[in-house]
Structures are given as structure tokens and as C-alpha cells.
C-alpha positions as CSV (number, residue, x, y, z in Angstrom):
1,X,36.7,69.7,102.6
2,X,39.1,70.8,99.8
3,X,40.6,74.1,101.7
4,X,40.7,71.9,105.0
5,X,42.7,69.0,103.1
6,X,45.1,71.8,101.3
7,X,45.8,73.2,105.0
8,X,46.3,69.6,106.3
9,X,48.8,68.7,103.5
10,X,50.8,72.3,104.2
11,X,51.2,71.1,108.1
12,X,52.1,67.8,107.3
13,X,55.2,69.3,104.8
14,X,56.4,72.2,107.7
15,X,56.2,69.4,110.1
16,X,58.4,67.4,108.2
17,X,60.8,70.3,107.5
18,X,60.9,70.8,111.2
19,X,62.0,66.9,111.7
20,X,64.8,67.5,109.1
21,X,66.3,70.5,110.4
22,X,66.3,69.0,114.1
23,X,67.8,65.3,112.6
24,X,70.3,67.4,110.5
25,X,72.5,70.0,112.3
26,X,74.3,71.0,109.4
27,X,71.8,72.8,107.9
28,X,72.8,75.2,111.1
29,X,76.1,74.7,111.4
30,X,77.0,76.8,108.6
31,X,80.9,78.0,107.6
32,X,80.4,81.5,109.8
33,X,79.1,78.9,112.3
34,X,81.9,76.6,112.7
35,X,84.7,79.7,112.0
36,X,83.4,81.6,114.9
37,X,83.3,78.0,116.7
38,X,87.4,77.8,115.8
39,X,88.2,81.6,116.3
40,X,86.1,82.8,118.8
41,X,88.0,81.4,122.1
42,X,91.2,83.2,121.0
43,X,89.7,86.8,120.8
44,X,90.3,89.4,123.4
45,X,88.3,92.1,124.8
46,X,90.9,94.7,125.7
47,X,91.0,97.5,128.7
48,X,93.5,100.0,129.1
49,X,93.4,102.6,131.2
50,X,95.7,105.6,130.8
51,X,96.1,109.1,132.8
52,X,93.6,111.8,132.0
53,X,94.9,115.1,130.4
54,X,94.0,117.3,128.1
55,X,95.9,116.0,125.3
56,X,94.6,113.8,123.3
57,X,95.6,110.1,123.8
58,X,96.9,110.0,120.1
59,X,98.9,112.9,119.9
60,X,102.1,111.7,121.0
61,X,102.2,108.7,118.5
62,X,100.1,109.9,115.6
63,X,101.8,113.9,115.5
64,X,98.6,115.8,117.4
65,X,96.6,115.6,113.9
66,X,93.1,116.5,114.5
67,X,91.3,114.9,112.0
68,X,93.9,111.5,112.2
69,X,92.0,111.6,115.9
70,X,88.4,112.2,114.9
71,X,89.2,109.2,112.2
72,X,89.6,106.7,115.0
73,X,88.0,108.1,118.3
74,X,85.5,105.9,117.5
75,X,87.3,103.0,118.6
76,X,87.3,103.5,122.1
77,X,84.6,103.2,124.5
78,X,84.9,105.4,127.4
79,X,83.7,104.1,131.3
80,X,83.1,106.4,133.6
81,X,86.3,108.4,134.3
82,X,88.0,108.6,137.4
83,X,89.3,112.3,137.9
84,X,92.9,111.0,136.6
85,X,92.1,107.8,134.7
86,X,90.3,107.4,132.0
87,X,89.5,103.6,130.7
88,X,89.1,102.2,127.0
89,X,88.4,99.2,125.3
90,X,89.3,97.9,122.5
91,X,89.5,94.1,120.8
92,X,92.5,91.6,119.7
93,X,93.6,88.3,118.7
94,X,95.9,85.8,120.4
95,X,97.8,84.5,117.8
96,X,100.5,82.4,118.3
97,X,101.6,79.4,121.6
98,X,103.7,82.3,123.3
99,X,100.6,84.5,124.6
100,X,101.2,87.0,122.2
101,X,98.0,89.2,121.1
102,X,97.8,91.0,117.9
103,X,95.4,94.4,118.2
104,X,96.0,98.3,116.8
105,X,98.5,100.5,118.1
106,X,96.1,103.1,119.5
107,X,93.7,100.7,121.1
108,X,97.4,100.9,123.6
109,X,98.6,104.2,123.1
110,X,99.4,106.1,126.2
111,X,98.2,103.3,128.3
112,X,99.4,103.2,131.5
113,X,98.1,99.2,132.2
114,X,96.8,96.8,130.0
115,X,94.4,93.9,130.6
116,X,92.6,91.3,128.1
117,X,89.8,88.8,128.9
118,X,89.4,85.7,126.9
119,X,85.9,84.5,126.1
120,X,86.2,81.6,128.8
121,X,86.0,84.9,131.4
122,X,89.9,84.6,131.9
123,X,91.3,88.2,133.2
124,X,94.7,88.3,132.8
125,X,97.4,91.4,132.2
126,X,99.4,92.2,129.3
127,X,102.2,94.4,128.5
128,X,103.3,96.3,125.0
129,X,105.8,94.7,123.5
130,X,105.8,97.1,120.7
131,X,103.2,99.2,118.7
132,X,103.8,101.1,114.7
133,X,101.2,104.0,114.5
134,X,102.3,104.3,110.6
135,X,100.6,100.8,109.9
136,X,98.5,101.1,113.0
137,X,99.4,97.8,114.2
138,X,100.7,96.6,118.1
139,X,102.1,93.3,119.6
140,X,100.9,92.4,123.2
141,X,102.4,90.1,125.9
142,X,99.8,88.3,127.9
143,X,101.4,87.5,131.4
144,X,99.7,83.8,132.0
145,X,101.2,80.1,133.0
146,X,98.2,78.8,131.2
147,X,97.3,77.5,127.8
148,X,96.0,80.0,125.8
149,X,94.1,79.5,122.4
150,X,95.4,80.8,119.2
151,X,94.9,81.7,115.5
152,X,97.5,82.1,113.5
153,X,98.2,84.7,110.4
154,X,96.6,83.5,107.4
155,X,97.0,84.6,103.9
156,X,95.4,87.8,102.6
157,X,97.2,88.4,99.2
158,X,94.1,86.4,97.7
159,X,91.6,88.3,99.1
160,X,88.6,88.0,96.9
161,X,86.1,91.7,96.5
162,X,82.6,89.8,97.1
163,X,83.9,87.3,99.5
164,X,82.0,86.5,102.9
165,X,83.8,87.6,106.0
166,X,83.2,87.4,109.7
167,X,84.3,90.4,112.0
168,X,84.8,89.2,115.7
169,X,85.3,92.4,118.7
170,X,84.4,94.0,121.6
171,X,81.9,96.7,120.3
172,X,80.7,99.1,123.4
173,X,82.1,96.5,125.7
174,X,80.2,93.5,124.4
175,X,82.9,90.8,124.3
176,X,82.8,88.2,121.7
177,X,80.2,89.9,119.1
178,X,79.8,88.4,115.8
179,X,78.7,90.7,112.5
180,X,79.4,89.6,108.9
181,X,79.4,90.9,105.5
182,X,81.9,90.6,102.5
183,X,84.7,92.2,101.4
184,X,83.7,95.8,99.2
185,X,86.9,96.7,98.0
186,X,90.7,96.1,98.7
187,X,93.9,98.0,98.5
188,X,91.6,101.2,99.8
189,X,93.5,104.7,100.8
190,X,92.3,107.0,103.3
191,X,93.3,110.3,104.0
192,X,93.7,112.2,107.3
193,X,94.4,115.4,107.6
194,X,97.3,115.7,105.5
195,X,98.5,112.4,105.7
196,X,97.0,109.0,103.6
197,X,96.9,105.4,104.5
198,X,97.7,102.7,101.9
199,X,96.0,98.9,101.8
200,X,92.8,98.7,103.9
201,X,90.3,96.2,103.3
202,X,87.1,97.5,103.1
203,X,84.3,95.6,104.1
204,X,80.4,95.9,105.1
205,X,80.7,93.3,107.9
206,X,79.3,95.5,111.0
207,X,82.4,97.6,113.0
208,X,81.4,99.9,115.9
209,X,83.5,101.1,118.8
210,X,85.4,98.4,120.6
211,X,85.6,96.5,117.5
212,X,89.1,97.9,116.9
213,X,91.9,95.2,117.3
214,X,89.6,92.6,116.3
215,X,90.3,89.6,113.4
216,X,88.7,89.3,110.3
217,X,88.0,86.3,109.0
218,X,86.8,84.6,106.0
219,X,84.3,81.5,105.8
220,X,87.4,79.1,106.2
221,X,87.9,81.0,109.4
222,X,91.2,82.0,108.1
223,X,92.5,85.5,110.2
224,X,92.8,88.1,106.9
225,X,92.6,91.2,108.3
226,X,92.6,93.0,111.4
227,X,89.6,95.2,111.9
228,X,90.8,99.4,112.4
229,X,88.4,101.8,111.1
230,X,84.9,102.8,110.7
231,X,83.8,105.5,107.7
232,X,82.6,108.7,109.6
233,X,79.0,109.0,108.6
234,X,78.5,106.1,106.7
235,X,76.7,103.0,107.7
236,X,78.1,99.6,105.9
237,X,82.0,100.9,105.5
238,X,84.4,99.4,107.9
239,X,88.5,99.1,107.5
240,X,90.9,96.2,108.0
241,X,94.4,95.9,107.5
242,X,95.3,92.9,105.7
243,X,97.0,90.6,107.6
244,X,100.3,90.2,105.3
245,X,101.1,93.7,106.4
246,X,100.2,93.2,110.0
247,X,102.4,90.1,109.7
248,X,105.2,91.7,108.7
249,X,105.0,94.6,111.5
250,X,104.7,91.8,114.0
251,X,107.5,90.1,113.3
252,X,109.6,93.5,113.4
253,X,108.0,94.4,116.7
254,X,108.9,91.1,118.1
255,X,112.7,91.0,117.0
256,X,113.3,95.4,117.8
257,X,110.4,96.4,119.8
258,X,109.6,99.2,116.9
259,X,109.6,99.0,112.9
260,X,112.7,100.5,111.9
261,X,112.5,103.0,109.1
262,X,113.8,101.8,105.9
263,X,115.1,103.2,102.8
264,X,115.8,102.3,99.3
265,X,118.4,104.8,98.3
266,X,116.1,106.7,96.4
267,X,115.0,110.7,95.7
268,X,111.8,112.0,94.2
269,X,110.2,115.0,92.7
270,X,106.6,114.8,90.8
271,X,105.9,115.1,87.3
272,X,104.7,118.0,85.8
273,X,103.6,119.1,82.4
274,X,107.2,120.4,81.5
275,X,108.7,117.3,82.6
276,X,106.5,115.0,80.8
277,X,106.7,117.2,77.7
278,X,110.3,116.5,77.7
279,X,110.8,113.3,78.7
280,X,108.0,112.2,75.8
281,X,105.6,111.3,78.2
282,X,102.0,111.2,77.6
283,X,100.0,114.0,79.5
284,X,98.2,111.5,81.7
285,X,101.5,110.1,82.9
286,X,101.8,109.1,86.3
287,X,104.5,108.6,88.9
288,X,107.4,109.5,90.7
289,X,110.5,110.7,89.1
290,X,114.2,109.2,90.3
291,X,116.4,112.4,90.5
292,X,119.4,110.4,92.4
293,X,120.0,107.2,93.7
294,X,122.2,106.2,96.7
295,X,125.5,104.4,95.0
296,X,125.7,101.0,96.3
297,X,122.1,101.7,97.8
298,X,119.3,98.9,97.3
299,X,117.6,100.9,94.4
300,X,121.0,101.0,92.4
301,X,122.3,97.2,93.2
302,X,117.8,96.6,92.1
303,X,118.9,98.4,88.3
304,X,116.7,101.4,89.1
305,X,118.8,104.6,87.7
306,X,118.3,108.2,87.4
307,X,115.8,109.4,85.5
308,X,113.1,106.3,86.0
309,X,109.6,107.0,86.8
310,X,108.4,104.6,89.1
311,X,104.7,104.1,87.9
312,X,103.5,101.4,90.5
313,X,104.8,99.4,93.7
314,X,104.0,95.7,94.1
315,X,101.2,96.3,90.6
316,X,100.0,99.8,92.6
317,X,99.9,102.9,90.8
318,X,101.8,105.5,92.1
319,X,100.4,109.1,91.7
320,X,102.9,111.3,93.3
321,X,106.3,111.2,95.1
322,X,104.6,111.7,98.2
323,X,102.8,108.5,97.7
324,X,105.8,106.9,97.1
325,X,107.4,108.2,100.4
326,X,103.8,106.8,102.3
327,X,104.0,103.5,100.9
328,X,107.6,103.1,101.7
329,X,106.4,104.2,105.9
330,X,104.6,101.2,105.7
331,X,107.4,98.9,104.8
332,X,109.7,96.9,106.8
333,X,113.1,95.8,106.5
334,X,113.8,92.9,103.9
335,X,110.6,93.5,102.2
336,X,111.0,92.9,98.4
337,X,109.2,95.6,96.6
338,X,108.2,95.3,93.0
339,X,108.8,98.5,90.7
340,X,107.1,99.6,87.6
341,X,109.5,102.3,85.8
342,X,109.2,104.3,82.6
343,X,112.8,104.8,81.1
344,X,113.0,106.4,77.9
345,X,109.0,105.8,77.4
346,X,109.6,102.0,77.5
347,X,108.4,100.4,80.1
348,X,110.8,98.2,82.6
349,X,110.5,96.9,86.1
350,X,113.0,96.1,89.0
351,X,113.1,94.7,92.4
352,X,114.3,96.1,95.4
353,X,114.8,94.8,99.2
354,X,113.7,97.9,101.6
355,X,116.9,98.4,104.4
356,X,117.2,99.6,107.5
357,X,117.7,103.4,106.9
358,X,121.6,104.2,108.1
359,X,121.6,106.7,111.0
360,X,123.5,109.0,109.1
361,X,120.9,109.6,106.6
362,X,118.5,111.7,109.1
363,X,121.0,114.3,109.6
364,X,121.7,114.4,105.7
365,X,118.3,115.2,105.4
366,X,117.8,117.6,108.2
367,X,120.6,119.0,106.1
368,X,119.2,119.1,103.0
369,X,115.4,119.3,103.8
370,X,115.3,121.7,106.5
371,X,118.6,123.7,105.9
372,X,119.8,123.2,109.0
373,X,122.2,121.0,111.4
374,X,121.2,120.3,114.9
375,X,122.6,119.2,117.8
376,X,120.0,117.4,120.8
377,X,119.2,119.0,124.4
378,X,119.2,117.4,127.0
379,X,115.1,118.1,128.3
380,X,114.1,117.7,124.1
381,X,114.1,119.9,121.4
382,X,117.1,120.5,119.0
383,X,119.2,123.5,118.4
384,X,120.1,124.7,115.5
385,X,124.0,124.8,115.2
386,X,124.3,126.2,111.4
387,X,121.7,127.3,108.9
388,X,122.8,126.8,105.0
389,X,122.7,129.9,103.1
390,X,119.5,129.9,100.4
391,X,117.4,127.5,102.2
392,X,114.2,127.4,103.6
393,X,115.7,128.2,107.0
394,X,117.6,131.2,106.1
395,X,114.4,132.7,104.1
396,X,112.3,133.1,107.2
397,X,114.5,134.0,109.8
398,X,116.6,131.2,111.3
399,X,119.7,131.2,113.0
400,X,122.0,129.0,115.1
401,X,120.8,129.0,118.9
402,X,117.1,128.8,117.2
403,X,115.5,125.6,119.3
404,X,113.2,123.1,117.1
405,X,110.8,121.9,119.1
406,X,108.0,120.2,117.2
407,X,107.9,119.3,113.2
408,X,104.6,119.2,111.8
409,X,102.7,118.7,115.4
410,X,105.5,116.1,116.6
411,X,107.3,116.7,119.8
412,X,111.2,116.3,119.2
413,X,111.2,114.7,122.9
414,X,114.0,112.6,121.4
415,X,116.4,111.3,118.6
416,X,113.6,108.6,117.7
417,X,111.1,111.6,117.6
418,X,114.0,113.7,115.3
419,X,114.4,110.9,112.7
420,X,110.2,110.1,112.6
421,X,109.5,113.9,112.1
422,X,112.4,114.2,109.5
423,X,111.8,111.0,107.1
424,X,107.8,112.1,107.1
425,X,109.0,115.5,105.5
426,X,110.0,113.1,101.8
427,X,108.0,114.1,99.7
428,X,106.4,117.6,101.0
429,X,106.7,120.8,100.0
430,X,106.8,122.6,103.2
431,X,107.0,122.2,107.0
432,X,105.7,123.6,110.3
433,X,107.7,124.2,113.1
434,X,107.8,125.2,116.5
435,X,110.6,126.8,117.3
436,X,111.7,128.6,120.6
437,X,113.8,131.6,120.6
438,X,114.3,133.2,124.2
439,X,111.7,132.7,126.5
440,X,109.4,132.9,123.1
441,X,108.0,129.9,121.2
442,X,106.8,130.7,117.1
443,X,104.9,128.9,114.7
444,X,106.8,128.8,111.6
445,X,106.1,127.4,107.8
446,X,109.0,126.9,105.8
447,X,109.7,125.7,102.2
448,X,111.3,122.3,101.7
449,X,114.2,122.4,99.7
């Protein structure tokens, strides 16, 4: 009678529990609950379809780098291709009252047509308004005379490493899935090939195929991030850039259709044993050294001055002037940019407002980088008009009537292409080029000068 009035007293309490939960729906109702509840009607499940060939659907925007395109494969789900058409999908975010949708540039590139369905079922088109591939981040137009629900940019400079987030996408076409997790890291790099990509959050919060575009949220349901990569044979690693970045590239793809490259009237070169030696460095120093800046540039008028090694940008260490150069690719105009320098061994700081790069510039450093002018063609490409005696140019062979056609796996279909290709050689030490010469067409390495 003991046992039997034990197990009597255990029903009686789970029966009461029960009562509770079912009279209390808060207990359910949990912050991932009622952020999903707030957020979920403004995400979009995203098709394009684009034509089939057998390039790859990145190489045009991210420079035909292999591993860059294994890195985010991934994100697209194929369906059944058509003998010419070949259909993706991919996620995004309405985010403000005008119908604009917030996703990753190559969820879009090379899309021929565009279409987004909202979680209500709602099919509707959309067209580019402008995608960056260097921050990975695009702007859609959704063509509807309907309200449409919205989340706006939230704040992701106080991101906290532990914090719970929600990931909300389109993962092998099932619209509107839900994964959480926290946030494992922040300010994260990744490299590709022989490029490297500054700021991702990294977080645990489930991202498969599809998922790419998506928002991530924290409990508050607050949009922080925008989901963009998964770790290649890893379970638990996902990648989002914070949304203070996307923000930014937003606004510059709303206002110009494109991020406009900026400068700060700056030159680097690394540091290396000698150099430290001399400057009175310690061996473990750091950074990029200032060998010239722009007069009247933003870098001079910030009280940066020849001979500073920049250490960290906005409290981030720099390593190399590479580094430097592929943090400043991610900037956009007007962005204030905080400095850590070494002068004389003491250390100082400045501020400097990134500007629109002058046109002028590209050619300077066509000039000075490759050795080379060049004059445009009219079907692409760009032929070479003088080559400067002692550079790279002249060591391997070039001469005027020579025709450039890709640097570094980027088509020069264009002026746009030209000034990409040349501002991504800051920083290196050599380049690879195409070039044609008569009917032939060479693969050529030259030294940066």
C-alpha cells in the first residue's frame, strides 16, 4: 500500500504540472519563440535561376578562385537543371517599408531572374539593385503594390561570444526553418585561396545549404548578422556577417548601385627583422609600415605621417600590409577608421574618414604596380601603350601592343574590372596575367614593384 500511495502521489504532481503548463503559455512562449514570431513573416526564400555553362557562377564576381567557390557552393541548392537553366535558392530578409531585401551577393550572381516568397506563400519578383562580392553582401528590389513585413538593421557592435542566437533560411528549399545556437567567436578571418575575409561571426546555430542570405538574430529578435558560410568539414561552425558592415554596404548599394572603392592616401610595405631592428622595435612587432602618404590625402589631414606603423584598425591587430589593404576592401566611403600607430616606439593613434578613391589613382598604380600604362579595347582587355624600364614588366618580356587580359583570374571585360583587379594587387608581391600577344594568349607571373 506504500509503493501504490508513492505512485499515486507522483501522478497527482505530473498531473498538476500538466495543468500549469496548459493555464500558463509562457512557460512556451520562450524569447526564440516570440523572436521567430516577430521575424519570421519578413524572411524570404529566394530562387534564381541563371544560364548554364561551364563556368562557374562565381567566377565573374569573385576572380574564378577555386577554393573562394568550394568555400560557398554549399549555399545553393540545385533543382533539376533544364539543359540551359540551372536554378538556386538561397534566403534573405526584407528589411525596410520600400520592399527592399537584404541577402549575399552570390546567392544573385549571374542570375538571370530573381524571385522571393514570403512565408504567407506570397510569390513575387525581384530585381538587383546592387551586389559587393568583397563583403559578400546584395540589395534586392521586390516588385509588389502590397504591404510587405520588415526588420530593420539592428546593432551588432555589442555582440556578446556566448550569446543565444536564432538563424532563420531556406536550407534545401525548406522555407522558414528555425536552428539556434550562440555566438562562438567574433571578428573571425577566413582565408580562400589566396585571399582572406575580415569580421564574420561565428556561431553554432545550425546553417546548411539555402541558409545563405538569411538573418541572424539574437533573443530580442534584433537582425545582427546575416548568415554566409558554413566550415567545410565541420559540424557546429557557421559564418555571419555582422550587420553594421552589411549596413553600411546597403546604404552604398542603394545611393551608387556598387561600393565604390576607397582610399586613405596611404602606402605600405611589411616589417621585417631589419626594419624593426632599426626602427627599435621589439622582434614580435606587428603591423604595416607608412612609406608615403597622399599630401592633402585623408591619412595626412588624420596626423598619420611617414614612417608610422599602423598596429590595429578600429582595436584590430594588423599583421601585415596585406591585411591592411583587405580590411580597407571592405570599407565604404565616409567610414571613420580608428588607427593604432607606433612612431618612434611610442605609441599614438589617429582617425581617418575612408574616400572615394580618385579615378586617377588606378592608372598611377597600373603605373607603378605593374610597370605599365594601358589604354582600353573596345571587345575588353587593355593594351599596353609603354612599359617602364626596370619593372616587373620589362623583366619578363613585355612590350607595348602586349594585350592584358585577365589579372589574377579577373576578366578586364571593362574599366570597372581594370580598377577592381588593380586596387587588389596593394599589398602583394606578385601578379598573374593573361596576356595575348598575336593570335597567342600566355600565362605570365610578374614581380610587383
Amino acid at each position: 500500500m506504500r509503493v501504490l500511495g508513492i505512485a499515486c502521489a507522483v501522478l497527482i504532481v505530473i498531473g498538476a504540472a500538466g495543468t500549469t503548463r496548459a493555464a500558463d503559455p509562457f512557460l512556451r512562449r520562450t524569447p526564440a519563440v516570440r523572436a521567430v514570431e516577430k521575424v519570421g513573416p519578413s524572411v524570404v526564400s529566394i530562387t534564381t535561376e541563371e544560364l548554364a555553362s561551364s563556368r562557374s557562377p562565381f567566377g565573374s564576381v569573385f576572380g574564378n578562385d577555386p577554393t573562394f567557390e568550394r568555400f560557398f557552393r554549399d549555399f545553393f541548392e540545385p533543382q533539376a537543371p533544364q539543359q540551359r537553366r540551372r536554378v538556386n535558392l538561397g534566403s534573405g530578409v526584407l528589411i525596410d517599408d520600400q520592399g527592399h531585401v537584404l541577402t549575399n551577393a552570390h546567392v544573385v550572381a549571374r542570375a538571370s531572374r530573381v524571385q522571393v516568397v514570403l512565408a504567407d506563400g506570397r510569390e513575387l519578383d525581384a530585381t538587383v539593385v546592387g551586389a559587393d562580392p568583397n563583403n559578400d553582401v546584395a540589395v534586392l528590389q521586390v516588385e509588389s503594390d502590397e504591404s510587405l513585413p520588415w526588420t530593420p538593421p539592428g546593432d551588432s557592435d555589442d555582440v556578446l561570444v556566448g550569446e543565444p542566437v536564432i538563424a532563420i533560411g531556406n536550407p534545401f528549399g525548406l522555407s522558414n526553418t528555425v536552428t539556434t545556437g550562440v555566438i562562438s567567436a567574433v571578428d573571425r578571418s577566413l582565408r580562400t585561396g589566396n585571399r582572406v575575409y575580415h569580421g564574420f561571426l561565428q556561431t553554432d546555430a545550425s546553417i546548411n545549404p539555402g541558409n545563405s542570405g538569411g538573418p541572424l538574430l539574437n533573443a530580442e529578435g534584433q537582425l545582427i548578422g546575416v548568415n554566409t558560410a558554413i566550415y567545410q568539414g565541420a559540424e557546429g561552425i557557421g559564418f555571419a556577417i555582422p550587420i553594421a558592415v552589411a549596413s553600411r554596404v546597403v546604404q552604398e548599394l542603394l545611393e551608387h548601385g556598387e561600393v565604390l572603392p576607397v582610399w586613405l592616401g596611404l602606402q605600405f610595405q611589411d616589417l621585417d627583422e631589419p626594419l624593426r631592428e632599426a626602427m627599435g622595435l621589439p622582434l614580435r612587432t606587428r603591423g604595416a609600415l607608412v612609406t608615403q602618404v597622399r599630401k592633402g590625402g585623408p591619412a595626412a589631414r588624420g596626423g598619420v605621417e611617414r614612417g608610422d606603423v599602423v598596429t590595429h584598425v578600429d582595436g584590430r591587430a594588423v599583421e601585415s600590409a596585406r591585411e591592411f589593404y583587405e580590411r580597407l576592401s571592405l570599407t565604404t566611403q565616409g567610414q571613420a577608421l580608428a588607427l593604432g600607430l607606433l612612431r618612434d616606439a611610442q605609441k599614438r593613434s589617429a582617425r581617418v574618414v575612408a574616400e572615394e578613391i580618385p579615378g586617377s589613382l588606378v592608372d598611377e598604380l597600373a603605373s607603378q604596380l605593374l610597370g605599365v600604362e594601358l589604354e582600353p579595347l573596345p571587345r575588353g582587355g587593355f593594351s599596353i601603350s609603354k612599359v617602364r624600364p626596370g619593372s616587373g614588366s620589362e623583366q619578363i618580356g613585355l612590350r607595348p601592343g602586349d594585350v592584358i587580359l585577365r589579372i589574377n583570374g579577373l576578366p578586364l571585360v571593362d574599366r570597372d574590372a581594370l580598377e577592381r583587379s588593380v586596387l587588389d594587387l596593394r599589398g602583394r608581391e606578385r601578379a598573374i596575367l593573361v596576356v595575348g600577344r598575336g593570335r597567342g594568349r600566355y600565362h605570365v607571373t610578374i614581380p610587383l614593384t
